[in-house]
C-alpha positions as CSV (number, residue, x, y, z in Angstrom):
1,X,-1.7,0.8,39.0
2,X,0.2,-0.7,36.4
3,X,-1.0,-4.0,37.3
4,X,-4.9,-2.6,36.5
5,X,-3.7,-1.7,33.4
6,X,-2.2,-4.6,32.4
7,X,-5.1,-7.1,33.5
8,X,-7.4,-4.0,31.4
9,X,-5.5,-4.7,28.2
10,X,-5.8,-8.2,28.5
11,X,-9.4,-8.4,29.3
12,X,-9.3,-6.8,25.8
13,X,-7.2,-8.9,24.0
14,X,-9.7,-11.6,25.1
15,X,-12.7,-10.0,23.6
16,X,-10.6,-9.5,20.7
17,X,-9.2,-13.3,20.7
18,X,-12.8,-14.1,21.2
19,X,-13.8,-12.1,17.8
20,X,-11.0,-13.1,15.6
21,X,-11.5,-16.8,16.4
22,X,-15.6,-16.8,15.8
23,X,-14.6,-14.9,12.4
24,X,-11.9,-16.9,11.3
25,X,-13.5,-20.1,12.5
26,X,-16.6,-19.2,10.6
27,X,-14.5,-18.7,7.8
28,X,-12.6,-21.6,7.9
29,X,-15.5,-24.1,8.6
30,X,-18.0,-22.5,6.1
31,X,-15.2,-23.2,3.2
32,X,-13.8,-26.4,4.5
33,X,-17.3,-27.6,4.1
34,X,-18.1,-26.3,1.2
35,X,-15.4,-27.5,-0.7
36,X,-15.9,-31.0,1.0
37,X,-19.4,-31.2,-0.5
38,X,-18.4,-29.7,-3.9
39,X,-15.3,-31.9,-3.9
40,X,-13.5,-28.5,-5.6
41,X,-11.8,-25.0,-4.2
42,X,-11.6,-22.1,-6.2
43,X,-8.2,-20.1,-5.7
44,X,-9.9,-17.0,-4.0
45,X,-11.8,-19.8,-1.3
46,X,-8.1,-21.2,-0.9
47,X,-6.5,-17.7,0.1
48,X,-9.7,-17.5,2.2
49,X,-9.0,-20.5,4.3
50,X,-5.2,-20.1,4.2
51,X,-5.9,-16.4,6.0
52,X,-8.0,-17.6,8.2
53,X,-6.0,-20.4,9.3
54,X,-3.2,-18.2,9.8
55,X,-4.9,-15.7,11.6
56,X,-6.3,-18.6,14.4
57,X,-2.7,-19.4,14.7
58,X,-1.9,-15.5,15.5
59,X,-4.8,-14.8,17.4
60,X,-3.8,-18.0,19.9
61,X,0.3,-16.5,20.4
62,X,-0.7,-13.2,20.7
63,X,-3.2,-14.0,23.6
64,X,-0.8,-16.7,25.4
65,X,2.3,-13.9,24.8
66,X,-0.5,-11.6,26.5
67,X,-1.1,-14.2,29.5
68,X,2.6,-14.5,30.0
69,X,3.4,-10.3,30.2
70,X,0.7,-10.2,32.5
71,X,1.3,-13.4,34.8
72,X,4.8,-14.6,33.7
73,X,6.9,-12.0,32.5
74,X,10.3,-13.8,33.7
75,X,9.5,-16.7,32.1
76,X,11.4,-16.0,29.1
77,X,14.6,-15.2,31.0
78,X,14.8,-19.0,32.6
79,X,13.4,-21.3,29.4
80,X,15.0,-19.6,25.9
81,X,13.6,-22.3,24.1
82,X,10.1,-21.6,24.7
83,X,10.8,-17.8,23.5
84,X,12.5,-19.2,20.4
85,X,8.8,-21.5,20.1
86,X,6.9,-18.5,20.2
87,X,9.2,-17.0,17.3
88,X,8.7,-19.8,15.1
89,X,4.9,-20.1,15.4
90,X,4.7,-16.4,15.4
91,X,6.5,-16.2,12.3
92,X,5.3,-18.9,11.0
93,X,1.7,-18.1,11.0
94,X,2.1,-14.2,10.5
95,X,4.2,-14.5,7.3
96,X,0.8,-17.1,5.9
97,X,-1.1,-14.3,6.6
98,X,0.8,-11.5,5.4
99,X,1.7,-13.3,2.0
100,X,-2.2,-14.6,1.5
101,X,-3.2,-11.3,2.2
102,X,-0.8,-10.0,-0.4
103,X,-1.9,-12.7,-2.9
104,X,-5.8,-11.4,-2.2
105,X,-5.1,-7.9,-3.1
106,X,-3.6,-9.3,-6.6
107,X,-6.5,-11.0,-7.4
108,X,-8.8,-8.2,-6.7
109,X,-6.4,-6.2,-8.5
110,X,-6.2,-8.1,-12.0
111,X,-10.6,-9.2,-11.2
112,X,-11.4,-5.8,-10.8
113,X,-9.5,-3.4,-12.1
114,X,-9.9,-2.0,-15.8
115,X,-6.4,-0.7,-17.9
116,X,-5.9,-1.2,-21.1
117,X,-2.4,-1.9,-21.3
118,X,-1.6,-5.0,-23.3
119,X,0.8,-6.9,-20.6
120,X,-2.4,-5.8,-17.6
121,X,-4.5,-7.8,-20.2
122,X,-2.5,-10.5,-20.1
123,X,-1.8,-11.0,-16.7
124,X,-6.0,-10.4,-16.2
125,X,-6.2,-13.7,-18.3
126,X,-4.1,-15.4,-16.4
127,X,-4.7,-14.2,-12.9
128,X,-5.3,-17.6,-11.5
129,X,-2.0,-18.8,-12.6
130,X,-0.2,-15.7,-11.5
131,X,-1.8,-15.9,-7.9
132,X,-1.0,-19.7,-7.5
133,X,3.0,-19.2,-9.0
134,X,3.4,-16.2,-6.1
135,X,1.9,-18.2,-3.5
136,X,4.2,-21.2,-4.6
137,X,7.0,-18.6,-4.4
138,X,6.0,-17.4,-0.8
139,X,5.9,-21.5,0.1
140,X,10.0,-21.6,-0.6
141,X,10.5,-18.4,0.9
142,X,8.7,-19.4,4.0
143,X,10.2,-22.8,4.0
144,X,13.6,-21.4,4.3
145,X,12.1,-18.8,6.9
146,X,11.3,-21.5,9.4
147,X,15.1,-23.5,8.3
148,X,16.6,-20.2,9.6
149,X,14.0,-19.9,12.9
150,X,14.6,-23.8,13.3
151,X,18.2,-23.3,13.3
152,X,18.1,-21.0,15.9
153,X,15.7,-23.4,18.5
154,X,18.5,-26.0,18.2
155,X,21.7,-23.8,19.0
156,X,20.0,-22.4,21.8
157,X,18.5,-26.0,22.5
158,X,22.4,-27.1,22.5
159,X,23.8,-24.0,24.3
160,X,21.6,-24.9,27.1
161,X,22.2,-28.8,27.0
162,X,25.9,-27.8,27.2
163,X,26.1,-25.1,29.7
164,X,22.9,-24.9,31.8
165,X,24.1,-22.5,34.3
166,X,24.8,-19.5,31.6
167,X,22.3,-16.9,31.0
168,X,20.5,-16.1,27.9
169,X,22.7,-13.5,26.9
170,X,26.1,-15.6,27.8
171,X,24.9,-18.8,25.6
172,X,23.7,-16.6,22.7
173,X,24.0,-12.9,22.3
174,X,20.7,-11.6,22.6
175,X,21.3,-9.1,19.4
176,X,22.3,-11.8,17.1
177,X,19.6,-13.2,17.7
178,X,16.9,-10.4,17.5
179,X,18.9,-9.3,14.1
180,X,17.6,-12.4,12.6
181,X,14.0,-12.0,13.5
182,X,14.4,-8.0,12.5
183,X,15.7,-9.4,8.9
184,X,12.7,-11.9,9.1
185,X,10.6,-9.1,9.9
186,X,11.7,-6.9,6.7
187,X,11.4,-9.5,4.7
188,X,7.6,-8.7,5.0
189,X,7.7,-5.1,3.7
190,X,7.4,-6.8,0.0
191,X,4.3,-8.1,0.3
192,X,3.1,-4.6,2.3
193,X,4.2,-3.1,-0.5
194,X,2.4,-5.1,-3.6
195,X,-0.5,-4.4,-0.7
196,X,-0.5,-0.6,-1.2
197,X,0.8,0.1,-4.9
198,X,-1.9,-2.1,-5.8
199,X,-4.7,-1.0,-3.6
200,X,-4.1,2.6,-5.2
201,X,-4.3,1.5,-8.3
202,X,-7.2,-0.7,-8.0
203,X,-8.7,2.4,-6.0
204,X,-7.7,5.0,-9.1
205,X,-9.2,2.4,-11.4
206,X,-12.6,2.1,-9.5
207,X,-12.8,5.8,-9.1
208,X,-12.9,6.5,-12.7
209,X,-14.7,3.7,-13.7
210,X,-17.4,4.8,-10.8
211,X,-17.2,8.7,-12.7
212,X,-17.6,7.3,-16.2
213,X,-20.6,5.1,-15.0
214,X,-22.2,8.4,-13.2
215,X,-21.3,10.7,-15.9
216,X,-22.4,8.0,-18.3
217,X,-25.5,7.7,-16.4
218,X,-26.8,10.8,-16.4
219,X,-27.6,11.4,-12.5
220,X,-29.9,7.5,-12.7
221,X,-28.9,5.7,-9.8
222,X,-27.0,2.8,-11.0
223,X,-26.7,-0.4,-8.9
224,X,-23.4,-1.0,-10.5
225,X,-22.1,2.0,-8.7
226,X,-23.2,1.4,-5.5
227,X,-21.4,-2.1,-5.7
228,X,-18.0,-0.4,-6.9
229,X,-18.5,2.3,-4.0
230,X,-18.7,-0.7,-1.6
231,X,-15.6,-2.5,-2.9
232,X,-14.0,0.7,-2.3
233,X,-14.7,1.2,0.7
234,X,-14.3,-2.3,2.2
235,X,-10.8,-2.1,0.1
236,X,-9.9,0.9,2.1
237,X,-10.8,-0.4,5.6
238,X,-8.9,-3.5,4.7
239,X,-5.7,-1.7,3.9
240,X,-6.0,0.3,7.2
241,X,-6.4,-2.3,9.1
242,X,-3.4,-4.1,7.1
243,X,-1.1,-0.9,7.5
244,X,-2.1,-0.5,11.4
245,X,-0.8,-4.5,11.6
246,X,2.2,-4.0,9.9
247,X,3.3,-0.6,12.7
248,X,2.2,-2.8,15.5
249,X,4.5,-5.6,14.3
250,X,7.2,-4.0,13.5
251,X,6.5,-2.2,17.4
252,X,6.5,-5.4,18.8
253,X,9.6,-6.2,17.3
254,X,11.5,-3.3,18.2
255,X,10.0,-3.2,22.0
256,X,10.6,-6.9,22.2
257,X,14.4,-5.6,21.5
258,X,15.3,-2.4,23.5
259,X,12.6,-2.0,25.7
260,X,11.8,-3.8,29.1
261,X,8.6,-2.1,29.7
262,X,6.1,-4.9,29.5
263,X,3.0,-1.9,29.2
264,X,4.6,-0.5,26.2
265,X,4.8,-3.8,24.7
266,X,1.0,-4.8,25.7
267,X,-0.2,-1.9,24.9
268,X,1.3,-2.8,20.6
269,X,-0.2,-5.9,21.1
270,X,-3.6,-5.0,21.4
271,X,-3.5,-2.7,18.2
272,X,-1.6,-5.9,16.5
273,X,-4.9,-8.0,17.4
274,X,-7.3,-5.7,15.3
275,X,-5.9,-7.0,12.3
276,X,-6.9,-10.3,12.5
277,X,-10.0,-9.7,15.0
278,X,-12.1,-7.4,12.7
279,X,-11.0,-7.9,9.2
280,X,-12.7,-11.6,8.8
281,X,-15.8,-9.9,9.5
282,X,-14.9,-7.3,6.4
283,X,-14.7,-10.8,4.2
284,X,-17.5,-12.0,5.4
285,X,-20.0,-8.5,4.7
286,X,-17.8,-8.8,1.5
287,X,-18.2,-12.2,-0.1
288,X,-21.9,-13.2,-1.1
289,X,-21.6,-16.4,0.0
290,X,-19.8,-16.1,3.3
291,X,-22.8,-13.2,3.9
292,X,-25.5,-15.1,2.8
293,X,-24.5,-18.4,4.7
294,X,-24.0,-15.9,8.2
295,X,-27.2,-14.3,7.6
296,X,-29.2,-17.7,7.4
297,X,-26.9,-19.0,10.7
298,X,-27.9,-15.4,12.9
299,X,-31.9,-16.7,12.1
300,X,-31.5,-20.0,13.2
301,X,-30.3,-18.8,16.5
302,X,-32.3,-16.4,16.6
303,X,-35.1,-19.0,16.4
304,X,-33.6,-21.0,18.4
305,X,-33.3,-18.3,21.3
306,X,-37.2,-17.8,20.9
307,X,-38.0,-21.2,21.4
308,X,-36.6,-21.0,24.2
């Protein structure tokens, strides 16, 4: 029986892998080429591409990780090194993704919000610069990130060389080694929260901008407002989505850790593939172009499957 349920959550991490890379991919390619032809990238079409790059990279370990629970589940215990491989890719690719995320919900913060306070003004002048110096900042952090991960593949790599016949626990405790991904792990909680202190106040601000225009309005229906309403609420299910993530990493983590039960660990991997499954296709119904460009590439094969 627990068998059946493991092929059953598999089966549905592949839909999901399936979604995540035709989203992502779209995302990627639609930008790539864009900026080819233009020969320029704007800043917010950068953070595009670097999330959806990152998110291809998660979406391929989480569905190999998924193959090996369900197929291979020992194969861990006999080849360290390829556990510690998975760790640095994982970590690799899901702190991109968690910092371009973070960097996304500044620059909808300081684009969209309205305060009045003078140093709010000056940063909104200045958002571009103040995006690109945090993103330089995340590259040193994650550079010394995968020194530390690195480090780690070779002493294990040397362990091994050394003593083949000791186990993974006798050539490297198995806690000192989980500590350092649990510390890698936390190190995450800053951009989660600049995530939700500034998706509150960017959802206070649009809420009473969105009254003022209503009051202001007089009851008229106001196209304005229905735009703001939509930010909202794609801002919302973004943040859901990015909170949900966050639990189901941190599970992953700690089940990875204490627990042995493979169905437990599974089972948080699914939820941990919504994230980057469904939330390219909230970019896409949220950016004009990426829209506009998937609306006019559903009626060519849509043509396509009538001439047919």
């Amino acid at each position: 029986m627990s068998n059946i349920i493991k092929y059953v959550f598999l089966i549905i991490e592949i839909s999901e892998f399936i979604t995540g890379i035709c989203g992502n991919g779209f995302i990627a390619l639609v930008l790539c080429a864009d900026s080819l032809k233009s020969k320029t990238i704007s800043l917010l079409d950068f953070i595009f591409t670097c999330l959806a790059i990152s998110r291809i990279g998660m979406v391929f370990i989480l569905l190999l990780d998924g193959i090996r629970i369900v197929f291979h589940p020992e194969i861990l215990d006999s080849h360290q090194v390829i556990e510690v491989t998975f760790d640095f890719f994982w970590n690799m690719s899901n702190s991109l993704a968690t910092w371009c995320a973070a960097c996304l919900s500044i620059f909808y913060f300081l684009k969209l919000s309205n305060f009045s306070h003078p140093f709010f003004l000056w940063l909104k002048w200045r958002r571009n610069r103040v995006v690109f110096t945090i993103m330089l900042g995340f590259c040193l952090s994650l550079f010394f990130n995968l020194l530390n991960i690195k480090f780690n593949t070779l002493r294990v790599s040397d362990h091994l060389e050394i003593e083949n016949n000791l186990t993974w626990e006798k050539c490297m405790p198995k806690t000192q080694y989980y500590s350092s991904q649990i510390l890698l792990h936390l190190g995450s909680l800053i951009p989660l929260a600049v995530s939700l202190i500034l998706f509150f106040l960017l959802i206070f601000s649009l809420w009473r901008h969105t009254r003022q225009m209503t009051h202001h309005a007089k009851g008229s229906k106001d196209l304005n407002t229905g735009v703001l309403v939509r930010t909202r609420n794609t801002l919302t299910s973004f943040i859901i989505l990015l909170v949900v993530h966050y639990l189901a990493t941190f599970m992953l983590t700690w089940f990875y850790f204490t627990l042995e039960n493979d169905m437990t660990f599974i089972a948080a991997q699914t939820v941990a593939f919504l994230y980057p499954a469904i939330h390219p296709f909230i970019l896409i119904l949220g950016s004009r172009k990426l829209r506009q460009i998937s609306v006019n590439l559903l009626r060519q094969i849509e043509s396509c499957v009538k001439r047919l």
